[in-house]
C-alpha positions as a Markdown table, in Angstrom:
| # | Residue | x | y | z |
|---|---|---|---|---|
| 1 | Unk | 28.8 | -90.0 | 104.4 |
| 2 | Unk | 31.7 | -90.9 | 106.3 |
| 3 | Unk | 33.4 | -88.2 | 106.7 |
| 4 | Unk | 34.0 | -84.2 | 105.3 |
| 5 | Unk | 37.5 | -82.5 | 104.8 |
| 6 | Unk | 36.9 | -79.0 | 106.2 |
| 7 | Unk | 39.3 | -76.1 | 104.1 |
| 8 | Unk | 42.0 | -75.7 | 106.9 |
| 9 | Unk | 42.2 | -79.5 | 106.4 |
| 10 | Unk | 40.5 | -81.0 | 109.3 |
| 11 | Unk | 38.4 | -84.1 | 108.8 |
| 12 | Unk | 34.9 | -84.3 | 110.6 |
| 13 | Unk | 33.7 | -87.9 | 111.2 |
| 14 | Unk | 29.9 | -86.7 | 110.7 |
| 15 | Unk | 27.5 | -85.8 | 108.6 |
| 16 | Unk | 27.5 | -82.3 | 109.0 |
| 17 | Unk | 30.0 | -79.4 | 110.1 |
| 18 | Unk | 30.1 | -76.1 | 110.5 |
| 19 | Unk | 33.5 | -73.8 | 109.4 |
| 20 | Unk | 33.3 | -70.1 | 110.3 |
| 21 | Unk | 35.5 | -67.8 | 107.9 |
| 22 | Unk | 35.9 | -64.1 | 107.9 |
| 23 | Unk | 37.6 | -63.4 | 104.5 |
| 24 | Unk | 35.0 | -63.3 | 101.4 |
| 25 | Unk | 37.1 | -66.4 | 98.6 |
| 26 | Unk | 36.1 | -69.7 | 97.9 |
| 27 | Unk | 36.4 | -72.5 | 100.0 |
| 28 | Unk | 37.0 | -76.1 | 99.3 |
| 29 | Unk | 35.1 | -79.1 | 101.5 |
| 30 | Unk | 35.7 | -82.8 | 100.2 |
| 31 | Unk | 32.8 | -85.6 | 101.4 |
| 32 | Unk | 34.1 | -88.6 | 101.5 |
| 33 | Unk | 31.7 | -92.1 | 101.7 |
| 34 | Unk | 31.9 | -95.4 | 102.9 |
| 35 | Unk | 33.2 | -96.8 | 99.6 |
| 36 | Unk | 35.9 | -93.7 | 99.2 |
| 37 | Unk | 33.8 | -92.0 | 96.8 |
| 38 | Unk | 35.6 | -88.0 | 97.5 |
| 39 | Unk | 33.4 | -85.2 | 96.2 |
| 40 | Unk | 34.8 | -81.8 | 96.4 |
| 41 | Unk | 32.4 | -79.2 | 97.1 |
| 42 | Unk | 33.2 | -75.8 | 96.6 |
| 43 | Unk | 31.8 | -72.8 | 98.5 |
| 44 | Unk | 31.9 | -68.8 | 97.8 |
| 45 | Unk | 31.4 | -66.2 | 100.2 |
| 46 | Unk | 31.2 | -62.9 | 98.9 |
| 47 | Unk | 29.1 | -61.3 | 101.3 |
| 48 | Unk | 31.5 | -60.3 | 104.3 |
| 49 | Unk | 31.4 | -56.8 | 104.8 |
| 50 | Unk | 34.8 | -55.3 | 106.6 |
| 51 | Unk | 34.1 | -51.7 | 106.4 |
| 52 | Unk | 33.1 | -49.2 | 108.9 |
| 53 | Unk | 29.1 | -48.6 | 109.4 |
| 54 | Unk | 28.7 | -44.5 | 108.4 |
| 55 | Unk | 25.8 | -42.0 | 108.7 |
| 56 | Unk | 24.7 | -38.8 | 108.9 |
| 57 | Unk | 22.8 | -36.8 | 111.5 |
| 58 | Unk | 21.4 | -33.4 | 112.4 |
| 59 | Unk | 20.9 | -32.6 | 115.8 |
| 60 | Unk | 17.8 | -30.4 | 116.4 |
| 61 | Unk | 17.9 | -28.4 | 118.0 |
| 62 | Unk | 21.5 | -27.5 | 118.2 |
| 63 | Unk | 21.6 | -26.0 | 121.3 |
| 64 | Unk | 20.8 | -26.2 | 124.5 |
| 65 | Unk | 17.3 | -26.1 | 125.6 |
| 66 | Unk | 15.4 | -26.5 | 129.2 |
């Protein structure tokens, strides 16, 4: 491999790379080789979650004790 196209457009001259994204989509990385061979290779997150963590409690007991 001589190099990979990373979505925002940067090229990587290695064999590996790491892209951190923080929208769920797809995202498009092109590998090129040595003899300009260009494989796109398409990735989907869908697991980001944005919302708020939520639960629900009971305080016992609900007031004050010694």
């Amino acid at each position: 491999m001589r190099d990979i196209t990373l979505p925002d457009g940067s090229v990587v001259d290695a064999t590996q790379a790491k892209y951190t994204v923080d929208k769920n989509g797809v995202y498009n990385f092109s590998v090129r080789d040595y003899c300009g061979n260009i494989l796109t290779y398409p990735v989907e997150v869908s697991n980001i979650d944005h919302l708020a963590p939520e639960a629900e409690y009971t305080v016992t007991p609900d007031i004050w004790t010694n």
